[in-house]
Every structure is written in structure tokens, then in C-alpha cells.
VEXDRENGU-356793 format. One record per residue (C-alpha): x, y, z. Coordinates in steps of 0.05 Angstrom, whole numbers, plus 5000, padded with zeros to 4 digits. Example, Ala and Ser with C-alpha at 12.3 -4.5 7.8 and 13.67 -1.06 7.14 Angstrom:
REM VEXDRENGU-356793
524649105156 527349795143 
REM end
This chain:
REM VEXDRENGU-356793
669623320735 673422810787 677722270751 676221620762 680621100751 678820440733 682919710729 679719060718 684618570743 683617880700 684417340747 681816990817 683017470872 688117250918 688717400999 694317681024 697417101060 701917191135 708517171111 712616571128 720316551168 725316281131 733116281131 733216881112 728217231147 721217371132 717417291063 710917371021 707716671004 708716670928 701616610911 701117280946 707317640909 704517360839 698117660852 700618340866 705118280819 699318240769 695518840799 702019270787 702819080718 695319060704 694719750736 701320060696 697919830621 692220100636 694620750662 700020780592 693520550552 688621030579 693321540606 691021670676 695421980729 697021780799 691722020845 693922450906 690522680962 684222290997 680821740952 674821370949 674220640927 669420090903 672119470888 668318780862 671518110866 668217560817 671016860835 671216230876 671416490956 677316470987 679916901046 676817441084 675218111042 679218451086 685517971067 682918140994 682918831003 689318801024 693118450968 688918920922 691819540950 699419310961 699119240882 696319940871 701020250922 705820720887 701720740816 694620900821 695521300890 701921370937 699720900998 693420521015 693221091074 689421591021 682421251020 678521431064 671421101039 671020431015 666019950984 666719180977 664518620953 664917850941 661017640893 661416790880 662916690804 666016080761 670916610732 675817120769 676217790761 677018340804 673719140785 676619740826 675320400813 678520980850 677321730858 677922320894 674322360958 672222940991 671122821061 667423351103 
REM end
């Protein structure tokens, strides 16, 4: 039986925003590094709670963001999966199908679950 892996991430989903120049070169707009922050930590308790391991190979993904709209999905998608990188698979490159959606809500919360994918 495939292992799923599944994170609920408790808080309005957050766009991953074009980094800005500075003095000392470029950087992540904070909003951005606090929200992937928050996947990283949100996805490391759950996988010490639960005790799932680090999925390799290709990986299929459905992912449901609850909240006010802001940014493109895509934008979304992307802060989502910097967080994960490196603890629920090894880079964003693994998935190969995806499924997403915005869904407008007076709360925020954001649902991904991840497993293998085998692609023919």
C-alpha cells in the first residue's frame, strides 16, 4: 500500500513573492520566508508525530488552500513546495501530477497530501 503523507498547514496561504535587491544582494520578502518557514516546521511535527519518511522517487500531489485570495495558485504552489523541499520529498522536481485548488474561506489553511506516483 503507497504512503501518503499528509500536512495541514494552519494559516492563510501566502504567495511566493519576487525577491527584492538590497545592499546586500537579493532577498525573500519576509512574509514569504515566514510562511515557508511555517510549512517546514509544520511538515517536521507532523512527520516526528506520525512518523512518515521522506518520499523519494516521482510523487503525486493534491493540495487545497482555504483562505482570503491572494496571488496566483501557481505563486501558491510555489511557496508550498519551497517549505516541503528537503523534508517530505528531496526537490519540488519529483512530482510529476498535481491537483490544485483555491477555495475562498474566512479562515486559512492549507491541505497537501503527497504520494508516490507512478507515471507510465
Amino acid at each position: 500500500m503507497p504512503m501518503t503523507i499528509a500536512i495541514t498547514i494552519p494559516a492563510i496561504p501566502i504567495p511566493k513573492g519576487r525577491p527584492r535587491l538590497g545592499r546586500n544582494g537579493a532577498h525573500n520578502p519576509e512574509s514569504t520566508v515566514d510562511y515557508e518557514n511555517l510549512v517546514r516546521w509544520t511538515a517536521k511535527a507532523s512527520r516526528n508525530e506520525i512518523g512518515w519518511k521522506k518520499l523519494a522517487g516521482d510523487i503525486k500531489c493534491r493540495v487545497e488552500f482555504y483562505g482570503p485570495r491572494k496571488g496566483d495558485i501557481d505563486n501558491l504552489l510555489k511557496s508550498l513546495f519551497d517549505g516541503l523541499n528537503g523534508i517530505a520529498f528531496d526537490d519540488d522536481k519529483q512530482i510529476r501530477e498535481l491537483h490544485a485548488i483555491c477555495i475562498d474561506a474566512d479562515f486559512g489553511e492549507t491541505i497537501v497530501r503527497i504520494e508516490p506516483c507512478h507515471v507510465m
